[in-house]
N, C-alpha and C positions, 0 to 999 in steps of 0.2 A: 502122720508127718505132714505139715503145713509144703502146699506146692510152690515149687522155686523156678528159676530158669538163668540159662546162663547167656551171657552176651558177649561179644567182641566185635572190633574190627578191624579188618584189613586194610591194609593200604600198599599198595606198588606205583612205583613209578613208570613215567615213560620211557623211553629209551631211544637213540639214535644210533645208528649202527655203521661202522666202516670206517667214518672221521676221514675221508678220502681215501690214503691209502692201504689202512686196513681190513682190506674184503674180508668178512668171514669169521675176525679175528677179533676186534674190537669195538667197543659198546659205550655207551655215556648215557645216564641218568639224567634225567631232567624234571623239573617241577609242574609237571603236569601227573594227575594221578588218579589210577582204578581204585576207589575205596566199597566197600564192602562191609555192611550194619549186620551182623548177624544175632540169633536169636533162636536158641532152643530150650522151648519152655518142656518142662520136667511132666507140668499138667497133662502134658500129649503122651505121653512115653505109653500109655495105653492104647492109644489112636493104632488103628489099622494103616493110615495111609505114612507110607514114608517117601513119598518127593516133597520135595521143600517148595516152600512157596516163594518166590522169585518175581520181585517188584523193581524196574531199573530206571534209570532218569539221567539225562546229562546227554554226551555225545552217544547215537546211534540207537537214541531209544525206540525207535521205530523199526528196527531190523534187527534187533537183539532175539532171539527165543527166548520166552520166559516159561517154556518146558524144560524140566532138570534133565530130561533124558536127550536132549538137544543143543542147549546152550554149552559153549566151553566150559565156563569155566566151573558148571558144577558136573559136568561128564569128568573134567580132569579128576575132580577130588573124589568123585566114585572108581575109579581107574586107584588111586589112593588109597583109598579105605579098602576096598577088595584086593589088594596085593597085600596088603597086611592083615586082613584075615579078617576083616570085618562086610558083610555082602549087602549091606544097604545104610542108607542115612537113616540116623534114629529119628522117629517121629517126632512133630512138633517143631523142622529147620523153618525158620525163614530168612530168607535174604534179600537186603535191601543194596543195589549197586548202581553208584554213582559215578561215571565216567567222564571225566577230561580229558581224555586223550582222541584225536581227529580217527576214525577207520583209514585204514588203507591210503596212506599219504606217507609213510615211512618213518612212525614214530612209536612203532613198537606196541600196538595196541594188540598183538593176538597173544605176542608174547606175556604183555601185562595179566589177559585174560590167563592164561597156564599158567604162572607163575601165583595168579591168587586162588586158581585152583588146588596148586599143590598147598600152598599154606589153608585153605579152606578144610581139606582131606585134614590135613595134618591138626590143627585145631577141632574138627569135628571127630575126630578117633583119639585127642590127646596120647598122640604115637610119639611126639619127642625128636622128631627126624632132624640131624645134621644141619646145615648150611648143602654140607656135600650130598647128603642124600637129597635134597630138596632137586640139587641139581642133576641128578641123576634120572627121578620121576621126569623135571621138566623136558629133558632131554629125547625122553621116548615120545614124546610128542613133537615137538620144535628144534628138529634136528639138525638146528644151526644153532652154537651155542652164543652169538657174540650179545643179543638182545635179553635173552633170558638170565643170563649172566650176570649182567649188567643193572637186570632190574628187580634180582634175588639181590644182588649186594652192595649196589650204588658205586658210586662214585665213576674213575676211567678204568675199565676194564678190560683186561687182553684173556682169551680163554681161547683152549683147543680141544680139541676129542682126543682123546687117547686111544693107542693102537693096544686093543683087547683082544687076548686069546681067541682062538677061532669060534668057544661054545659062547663066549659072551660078545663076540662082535654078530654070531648069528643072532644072537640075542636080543641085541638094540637097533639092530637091523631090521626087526619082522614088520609089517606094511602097519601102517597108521590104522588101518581099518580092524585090525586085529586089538589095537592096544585102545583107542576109543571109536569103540564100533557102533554102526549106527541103529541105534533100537528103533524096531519094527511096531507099528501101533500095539498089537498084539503082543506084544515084550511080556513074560510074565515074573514073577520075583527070582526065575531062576538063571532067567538068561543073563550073558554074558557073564557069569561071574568067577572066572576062570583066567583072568587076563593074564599075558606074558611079564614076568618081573624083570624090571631092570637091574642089566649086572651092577655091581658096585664100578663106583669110579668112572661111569664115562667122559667126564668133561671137567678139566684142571682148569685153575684164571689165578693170574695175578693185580690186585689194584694196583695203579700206578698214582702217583703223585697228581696233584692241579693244582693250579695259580689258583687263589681265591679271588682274585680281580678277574679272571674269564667269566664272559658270562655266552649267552646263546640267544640267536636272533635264529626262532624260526617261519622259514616264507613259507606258509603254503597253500599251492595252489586248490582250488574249487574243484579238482578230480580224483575220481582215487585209480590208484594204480596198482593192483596185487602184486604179491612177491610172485607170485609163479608165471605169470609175465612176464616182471622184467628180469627174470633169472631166463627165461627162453630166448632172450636176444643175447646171453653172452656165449661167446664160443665155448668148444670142447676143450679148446690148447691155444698156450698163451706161447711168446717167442721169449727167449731169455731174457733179450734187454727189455722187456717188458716187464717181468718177471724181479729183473735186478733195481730196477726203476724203483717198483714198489718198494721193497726191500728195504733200501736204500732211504728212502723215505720214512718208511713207519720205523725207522730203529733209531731216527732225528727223534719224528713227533712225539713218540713217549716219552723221552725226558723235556724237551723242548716245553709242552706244556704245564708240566712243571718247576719252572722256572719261574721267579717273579725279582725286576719284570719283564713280562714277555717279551720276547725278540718279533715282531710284525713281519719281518723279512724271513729269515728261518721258520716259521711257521707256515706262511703264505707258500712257500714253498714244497715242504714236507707234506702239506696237504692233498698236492695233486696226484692225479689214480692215473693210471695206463687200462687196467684190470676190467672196472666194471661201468664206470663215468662216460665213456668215449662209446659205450656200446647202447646205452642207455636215452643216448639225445637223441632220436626217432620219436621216444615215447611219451617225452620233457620237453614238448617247444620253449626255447627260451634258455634252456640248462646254459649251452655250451657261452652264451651270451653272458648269461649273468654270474659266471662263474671266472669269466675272463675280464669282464671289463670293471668289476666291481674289488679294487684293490687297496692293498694298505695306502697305496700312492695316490688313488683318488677319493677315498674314503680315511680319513684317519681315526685309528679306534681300531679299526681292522684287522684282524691274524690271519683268518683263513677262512675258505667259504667250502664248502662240498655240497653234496648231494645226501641226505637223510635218508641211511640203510637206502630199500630200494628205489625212494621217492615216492613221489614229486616233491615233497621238501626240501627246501635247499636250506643248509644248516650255516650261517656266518658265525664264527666265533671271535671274539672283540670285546675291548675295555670300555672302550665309549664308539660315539656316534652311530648307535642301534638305531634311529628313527630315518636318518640320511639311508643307510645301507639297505633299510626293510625298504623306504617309499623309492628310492632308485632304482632296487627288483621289481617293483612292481610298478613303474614305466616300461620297463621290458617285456614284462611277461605281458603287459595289456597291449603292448606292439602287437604279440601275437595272439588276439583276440585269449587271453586266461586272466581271470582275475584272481587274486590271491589275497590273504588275511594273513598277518603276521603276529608274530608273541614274542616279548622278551623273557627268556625262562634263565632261571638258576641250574648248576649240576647240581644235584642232590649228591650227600653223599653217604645217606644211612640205609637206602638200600629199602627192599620190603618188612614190614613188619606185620606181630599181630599185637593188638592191644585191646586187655579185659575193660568191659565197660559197665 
């Protein structure tokens, strides 16, 4: 039998999370993107060694692992293939990953990484998995679903976890270290291959509508800021009219932005957070500055500006005047000794895919 091999690639988007005052809850796709060249040649399938070989280039190529037993996004897709009954990657993987997307500035890039994990598993075991079960894998990993959501199915995206029986909320519950655990130099073909399966169902979303004339100015700054930071500066308990504030708001902005054409006013407004924005300027010199003075009324083009998921991104949404709104942030923020780089991106609205090549 003449030796063959098979190829594909992956592709996800980036993602911004929250849209002001959606903490949690809502996601938007954007055209920056994880792609992934893969390649498993048939010639190997005799070869003893089965980790893949992992080549990456673009954003963060200097801090990525390009150990399979290390790097996300091929621990996810073995977390993958061993929940469905397969305990290692067949010989002969290689993968080539190209990355656009900034680390740790709040555009979704860990989540990109699991999400092309999960697709990775799933093409590399052709298991055939759902939309929903995809989302179900990512979830045991990235236990907030508004980023992964968003950058499994594109476009504006509202998703929540569902309240699961007690055997499956303990379920999706168990520690990150259980579900992709960290192998020991000494790891041998047997270890870890036992992982916790996720229940069915944890995490529902609905796509909402978008103006095709919105587009996305994002600022951002020269630092990064993890999520587990700036999750440590928000309180345990919020007060009601804080509470109803939000509320109140995100239930405008999801149809609001679907509308065309845009309302600047109604947007600009709908956008502002009580929640997580207010607790977060400690860590964002500049945020509360450039989020207040930079308005439809002085910028026109303008809808609304936020903070990108946890930041330092600050996300402007607007029809025109992206160059005014970007270099106006960034007299501010150089007030405060930060410089920042700007992009004008498109929402995507197709979501991850895989495609044979």
């Amino acid at each position: 039998m003449a030796n063959s091999s098979r190829s594909f690639k992956i592709r996800v988007p980036a993602t911004s999370a929250n849209i002001g005052p959606g903490f949690d809850v809502v996601g938007l796709s954007l055209s920056l993107f994880l792609t992934l060249t893969v390649t498993i040649s048939e010639a190997s399938r005799g070869g003893s060694s089965t980790r893949p070989s992992i080549t990456y280039s673009g954003e963060g190529a200097e801090e990525v692992p390009l150990n399979a037993y290390k790097n996300l996004t091929t621990r996810v897709a073995l977390y993958v293939l061993r929940c469905s009954g397969i305990s290692s990657f067949p010989p002969g993987v290689t993968i080539h990953a190209h990355n656009e997307i900034p680390f740790g500035r709040g555009l979704g890039s860990s989540g990109a990484a699991v999400i092309a994990g999960v697709l990775l598993g799933d093409a590399i075991g052709q298991l055939g998995l759902s939309r929903e079960r995809m989302l179900d894998f990512a979830l045991m990993v990235e236990r907030h679903p508004d980023n992964v959501t968003a950058a499994l199915v594109g476009g504006f995206v509202g998703s929540y976890l569902r309240e699961l029986d007690p055997a499956a909320t303990q379920a999706a519950s168990v520690p990150l270290s259980e579900v992709l655990p960290e192998y020991p130099p000494d790891a041998g073909p047997e270890w870890g291959r036992d992982p916790p399966l996720p229940p069915l169902g944890i995490g529902h979303y609905v796509r909402f509508g978008w103006a095709k004339e919105i587009r996305a100015v994002a600022i951002i700054p020269r630092f990064e800021l993890s999520t587990a930071k700036a999750r440590e500066v928000l309180p345990e308990s919020y007060s009601r009219k804080d509470l109803v504030f939000n509320m109140q708001r995100l239930a405008v902005l999801t149809t609001a932005l679907s509308r065309s054409p845009p309302d600047p006013d109604l947007i600009y407004e709908a956008m502002k957070d009580r929640v997580h924005q207010p607790y977060r300027r400690s860590l964002i010199p500049g945020l509360p500055e450039v989020t207040s003075s930079i308005t439809p009324n002085t910028h026109p083009g303008l809808l609304g500006i936020c903070l990108s998921g946890a930041g330092p991104t600050i996300l402007a949404l607007a029809v025109g005047g992206f160059e005014a709104i970007a270099e106006d942030a960034r007299k501010i923020f150089r007030e405060k000794g930060i410089e920042v780089d700007w992009l004008l991106l498109d929402v995507v609205s197709e979501g991850s895919y895989v495609e044979s090549s």
